[in-house]
C-alpha positions in Angstrom: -15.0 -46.9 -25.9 -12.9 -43.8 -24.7 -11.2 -43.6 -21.8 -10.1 -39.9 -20.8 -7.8 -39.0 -18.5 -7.4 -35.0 -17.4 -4.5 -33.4 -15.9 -4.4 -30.2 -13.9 -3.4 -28.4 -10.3 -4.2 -30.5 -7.7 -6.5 -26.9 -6.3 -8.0 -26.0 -9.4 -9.9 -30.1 -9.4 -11.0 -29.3 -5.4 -14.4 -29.3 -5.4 -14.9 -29.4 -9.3 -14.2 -33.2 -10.7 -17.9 -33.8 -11.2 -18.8 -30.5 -13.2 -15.7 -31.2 -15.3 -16.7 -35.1 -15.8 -20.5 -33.7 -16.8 -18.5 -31.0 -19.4 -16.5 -34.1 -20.8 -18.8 -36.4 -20.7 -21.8 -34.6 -22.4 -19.3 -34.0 -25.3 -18.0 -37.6 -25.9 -21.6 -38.4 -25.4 -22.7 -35.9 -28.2 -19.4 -35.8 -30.5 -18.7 -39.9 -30.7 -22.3 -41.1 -29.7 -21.1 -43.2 -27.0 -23.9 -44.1 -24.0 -24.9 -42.0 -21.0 -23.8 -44.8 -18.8 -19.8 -45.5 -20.8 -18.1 -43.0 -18.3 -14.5 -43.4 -18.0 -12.9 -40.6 -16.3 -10.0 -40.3 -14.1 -8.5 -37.0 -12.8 -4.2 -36.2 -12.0 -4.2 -33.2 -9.5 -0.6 -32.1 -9.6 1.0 -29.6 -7.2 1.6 -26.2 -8.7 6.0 -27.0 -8.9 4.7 -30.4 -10.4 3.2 -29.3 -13.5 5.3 -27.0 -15.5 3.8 -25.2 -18.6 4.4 -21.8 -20.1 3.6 -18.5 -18.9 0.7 -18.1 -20.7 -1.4 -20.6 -19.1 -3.1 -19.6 -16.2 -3.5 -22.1 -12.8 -6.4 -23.7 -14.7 -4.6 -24.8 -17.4 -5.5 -28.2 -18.4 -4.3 -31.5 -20.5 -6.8 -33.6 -21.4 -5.9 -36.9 -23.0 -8.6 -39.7 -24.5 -8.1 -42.9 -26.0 -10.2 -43.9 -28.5 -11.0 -47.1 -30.5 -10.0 -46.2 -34.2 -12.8 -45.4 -36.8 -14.4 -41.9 -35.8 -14.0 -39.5 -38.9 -10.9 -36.5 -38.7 -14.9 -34.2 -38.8 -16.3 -36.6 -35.8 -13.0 -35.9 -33.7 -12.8 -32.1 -34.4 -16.2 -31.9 -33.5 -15.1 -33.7 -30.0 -12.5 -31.0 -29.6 -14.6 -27.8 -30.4 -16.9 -29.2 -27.9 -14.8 -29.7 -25.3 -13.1 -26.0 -25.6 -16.8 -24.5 -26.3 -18.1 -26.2 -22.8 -14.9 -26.1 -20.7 -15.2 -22.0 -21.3 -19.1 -21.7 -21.5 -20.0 -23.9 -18.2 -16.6 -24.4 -16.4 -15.2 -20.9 -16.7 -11.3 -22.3 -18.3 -10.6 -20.4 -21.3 -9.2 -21.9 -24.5 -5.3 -21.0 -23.9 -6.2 -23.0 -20.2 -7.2 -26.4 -22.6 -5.1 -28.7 -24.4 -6.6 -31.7 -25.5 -4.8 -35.1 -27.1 -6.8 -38.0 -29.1 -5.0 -41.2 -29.2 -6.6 -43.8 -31.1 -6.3 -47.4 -30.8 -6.9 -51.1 -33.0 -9.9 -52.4 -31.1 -7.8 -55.7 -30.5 -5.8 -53.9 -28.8 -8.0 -52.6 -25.6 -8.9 -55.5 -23.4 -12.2 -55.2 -22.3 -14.5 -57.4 -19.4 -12.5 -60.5 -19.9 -12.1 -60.2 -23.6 -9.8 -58.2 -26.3 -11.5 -55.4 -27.6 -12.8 -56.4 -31.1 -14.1 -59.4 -29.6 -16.5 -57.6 -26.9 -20.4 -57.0 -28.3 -21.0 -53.2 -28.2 -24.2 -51.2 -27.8 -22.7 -48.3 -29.6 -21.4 -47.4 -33.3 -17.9 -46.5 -33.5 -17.3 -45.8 -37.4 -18.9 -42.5 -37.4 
């Protein structure tokens, strides 16, 4: 399971939400092994005087924050990360310094998931990897 959840100006999303969700979502689907059909994605568009950040990001600056059921390897997550920064620059055009990404992992029993807690719902994907 990951949900992710992206921040970034509200202008710089127009238009672009399903290019980015592709981006992300071939990664998660490559890096943690997680089904073509497990897409979780929601997107904050903030107005430019509501998202402050340093002078050295540019108006494409990015957060991007996923939760994660605990069990992927510290290797399995970097490899999640490098993808995302090697994708976000090669087909999205937002350079490293624009990307800032967060994992937050999670006890299973502590998602709740179709009616049930986490570690009690029957998935069709591995998580320890």
């Amino acid at each position: 399971m990951a949900q992710i959840l992206l921040y970034s100006r509200r202008e710089h999303l127009a238009g672009r939400r399903q290019a980015i969700s592709d981006a992300l979502h071939g990664c998660v689907v490559e890096a943690l092994g997680l089904p073509v059909d497990k897409r979780f994605h929601r997107f904050i568009g903030l107005e430019a005087e509501d998202f402050i950040h340093p002078a050295d990001r540019s108006a494409r600056y990015t957060i991007i924050e996923i939760s994660l059921f605990e069990g992927r390897s510290v290797e399995t997550k970097k490899h999640l990360i490098r993808l995302i920064f090697e994708r976000f620059e090669r087909e999205l055009g937002i350079g490293r310094q624009d990307v800032e990404i967060t994992i937050h992992e999670t006890p299973k029993h502590n998602w709740g998931i179709r009616g049930l807690p986490g570690d009690e719902v029957a998935l069709n994907y591995k998580v320890e990897k």
